[in-house]
N, C-alpha and C positions, 0 to 999 in steps of 0.2 A: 200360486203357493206350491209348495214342494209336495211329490207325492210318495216325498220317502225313500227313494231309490237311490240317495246322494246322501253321505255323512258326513257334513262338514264340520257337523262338530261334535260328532264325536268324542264323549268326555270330556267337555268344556262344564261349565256352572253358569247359567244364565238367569238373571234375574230381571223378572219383566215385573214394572208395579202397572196396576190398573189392571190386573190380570187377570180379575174372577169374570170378564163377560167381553161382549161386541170383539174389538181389534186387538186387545192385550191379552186375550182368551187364546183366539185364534192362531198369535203371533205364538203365544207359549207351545201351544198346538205344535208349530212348525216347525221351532226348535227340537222340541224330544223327536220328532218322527228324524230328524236328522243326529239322530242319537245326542244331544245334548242330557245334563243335568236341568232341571228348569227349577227355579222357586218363585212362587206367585206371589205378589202383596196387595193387598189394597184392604181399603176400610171396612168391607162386608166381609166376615168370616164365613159364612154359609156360602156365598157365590165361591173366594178363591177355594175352600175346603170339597166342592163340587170338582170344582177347575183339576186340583189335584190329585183326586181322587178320580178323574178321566187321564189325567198324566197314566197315570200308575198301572189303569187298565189297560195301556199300549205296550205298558213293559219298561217304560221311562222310570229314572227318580226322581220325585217330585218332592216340592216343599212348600207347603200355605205357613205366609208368615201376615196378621194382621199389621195397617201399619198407616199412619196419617203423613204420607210424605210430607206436609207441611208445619208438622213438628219435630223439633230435634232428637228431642228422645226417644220416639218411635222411630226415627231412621237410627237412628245409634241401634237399638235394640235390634231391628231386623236384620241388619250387615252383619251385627256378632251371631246370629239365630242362623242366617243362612250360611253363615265360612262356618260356624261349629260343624252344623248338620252337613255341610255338602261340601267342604271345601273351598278356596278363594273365591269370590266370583271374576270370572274372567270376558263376560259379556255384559252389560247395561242396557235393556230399554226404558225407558222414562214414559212408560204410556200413561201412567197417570196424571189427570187431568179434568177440570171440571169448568163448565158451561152456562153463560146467564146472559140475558139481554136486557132491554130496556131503557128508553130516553136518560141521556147524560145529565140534562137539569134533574132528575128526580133518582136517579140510580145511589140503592142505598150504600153507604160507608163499609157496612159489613159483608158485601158482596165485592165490592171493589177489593176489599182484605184477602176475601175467600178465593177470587179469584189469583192475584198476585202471591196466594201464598203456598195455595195447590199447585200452579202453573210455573211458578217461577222459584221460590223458597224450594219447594219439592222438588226440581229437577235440579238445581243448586246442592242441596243437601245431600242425594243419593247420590249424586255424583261426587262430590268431595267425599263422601264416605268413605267410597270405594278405591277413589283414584292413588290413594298411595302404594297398597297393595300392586296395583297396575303397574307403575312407575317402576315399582321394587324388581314385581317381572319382568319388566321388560315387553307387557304384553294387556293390548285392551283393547277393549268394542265398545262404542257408546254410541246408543243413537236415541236423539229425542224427539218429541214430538213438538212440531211447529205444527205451524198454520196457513191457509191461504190469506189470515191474517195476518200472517208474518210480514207478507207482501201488500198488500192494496185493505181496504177496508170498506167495512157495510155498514149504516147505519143501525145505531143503538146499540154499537158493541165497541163498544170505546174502552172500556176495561179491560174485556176478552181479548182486543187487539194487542194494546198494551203488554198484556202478561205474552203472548204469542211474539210478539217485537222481542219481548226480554230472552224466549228460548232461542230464537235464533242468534241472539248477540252471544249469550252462554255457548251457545256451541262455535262460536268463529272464536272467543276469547278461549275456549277450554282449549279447543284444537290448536293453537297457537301455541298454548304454553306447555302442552304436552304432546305434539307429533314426534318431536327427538327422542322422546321413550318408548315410543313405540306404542301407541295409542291415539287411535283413530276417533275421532269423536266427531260426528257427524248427526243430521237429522231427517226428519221424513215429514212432508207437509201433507197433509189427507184432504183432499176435498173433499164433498159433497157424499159422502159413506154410509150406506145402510145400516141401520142397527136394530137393537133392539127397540129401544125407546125412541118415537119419533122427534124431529125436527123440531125446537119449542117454537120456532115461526109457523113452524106447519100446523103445532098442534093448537096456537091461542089465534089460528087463520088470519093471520097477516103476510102469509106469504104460500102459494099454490105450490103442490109436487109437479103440477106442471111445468111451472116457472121455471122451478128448480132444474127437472131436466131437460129443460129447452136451451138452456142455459151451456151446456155442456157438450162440448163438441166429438165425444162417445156415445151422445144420445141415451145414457143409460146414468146412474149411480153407481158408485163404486161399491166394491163388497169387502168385505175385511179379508178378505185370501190378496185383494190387489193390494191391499196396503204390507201384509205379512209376505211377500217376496220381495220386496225393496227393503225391508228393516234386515231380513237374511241375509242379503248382497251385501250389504253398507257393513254387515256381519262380520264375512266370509273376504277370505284372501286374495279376492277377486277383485276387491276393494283398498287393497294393501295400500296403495299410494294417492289415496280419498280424504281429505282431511277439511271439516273446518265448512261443508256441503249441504245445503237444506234443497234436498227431492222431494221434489211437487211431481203429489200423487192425486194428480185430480180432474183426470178426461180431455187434460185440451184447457180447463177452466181459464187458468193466467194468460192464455197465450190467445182468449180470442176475445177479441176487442168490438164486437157484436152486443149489443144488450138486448 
């Protein structure tokens, strides 16, 4: 992660959803310390209001907007709430997203919903939000969150895959119809990531921390600073000619063929 020493973006407006905790916390984190504008969303007011209220003591502008990406009019509301308060938004992460397992014969309807509509509606909508504005400038960042499910799959997570299948399509469709304007839409796949709340395999013990990182050819878990410097880059101008790309952030994971 950046230790601040570098502005890249400097007076930009970014808007990270998922942003009151773990890796959309951090990722916010990363932006202001690079002199960005940031504005947090997500469902829990108390965490982003926290989030913001840490922007602000770096010397950052911040903005807590509550927001259910996977309804339209709380994305409507938040894009007008964040361009009023802070100007266009000229950066997108789509860290918001949510998590559930369980056998495909018995996995409930309203999870399968919940999933597709946080995972896929929600990165669909905040990005159509936004993207006209972009267009108009001539200028954009978009980076979402995939998965290592984007790629290969685990049992009992057939929905989770699914909606993870869908951002990666979103992002090669987005980038497609809008690199000519000059907006990069790109994603970042996270493996195996320390958080706050543990692993729901780990925690209902159907699946060991050992496993997990035995599994991984860093020998370690990832931490959410590994994932907030590749959302920077995919950011940053460094990346100008990036379009349409899901980086697999995940130790070696995809690439070793060892069980």
């Amino acid at each position: 992660m950046t230790d601040g020493r570098l502005r890249r973006f400097e007076g930009r407006h970014v808007l990270v959803t998922g942003g009151g905790r773990g890796i959309g916390r951090v990722i916010a984190l990363a932006f202001a310390a690079e002199g960005a504008t940031v504005t947090v969303a997500s469902r829990t007011a108390d965490q982003i209001a926290a989030v913001a209220a840490e922007l602000a003591g770096t010397g950052a502008k911040a903005l807590a907007v509550t927001c259910d990406v996977g309804v339209e009019t709380d994305v409507t509301r938040l894009i007008d709430t964040a361009q009023q308060a802070r100007g266009p938004v000229e950066i997108l992460v789509n860290c918001a997203g949510t998590f559930s397992l369980g056998p495909s014969t018995s996995f409930a309807t309203a999870q399968v919903r919940e999933l597709l509509d946080t995972n896929v509606l929600g990165t669909f909508l905040v990005t159509r939000g936004v993207a006209p504005g972009m267009i108009e400038r001539g200028y954009g960042k978009v980076v979402n969150f995939a998965s290592l499910l984007s790629f290969t799959a685990f049992p009992q997570r057939a929905a989770y895959a699914a909606s993870k299948g869908g951002v990666l399509q979103l992002t090669r469709a987005f980038a497609l119809e809008w690199a000519r304007h000059g907006i990069n839409v790109n994603a970042v796949a996270p493996g195996m990531i320390q958080i706050e709340t543990p692993h729901p395999a780990v925690a209902a013990g159907t699946l060991s921390e050992d496993r997990i990182v035995g599994r991984i050819p860093a020998a370690r878990r990832g931490r959410p600073a590994d994932v907030a410097g590749p959302v920077l880059f995919l950011c940053s101008e460094d990346a100008a000619y990036i379009h349409g790309h899901t980086l697999a952030v995940d130790g070696g994971w995809l690439v070793n063929g060892y069980v």
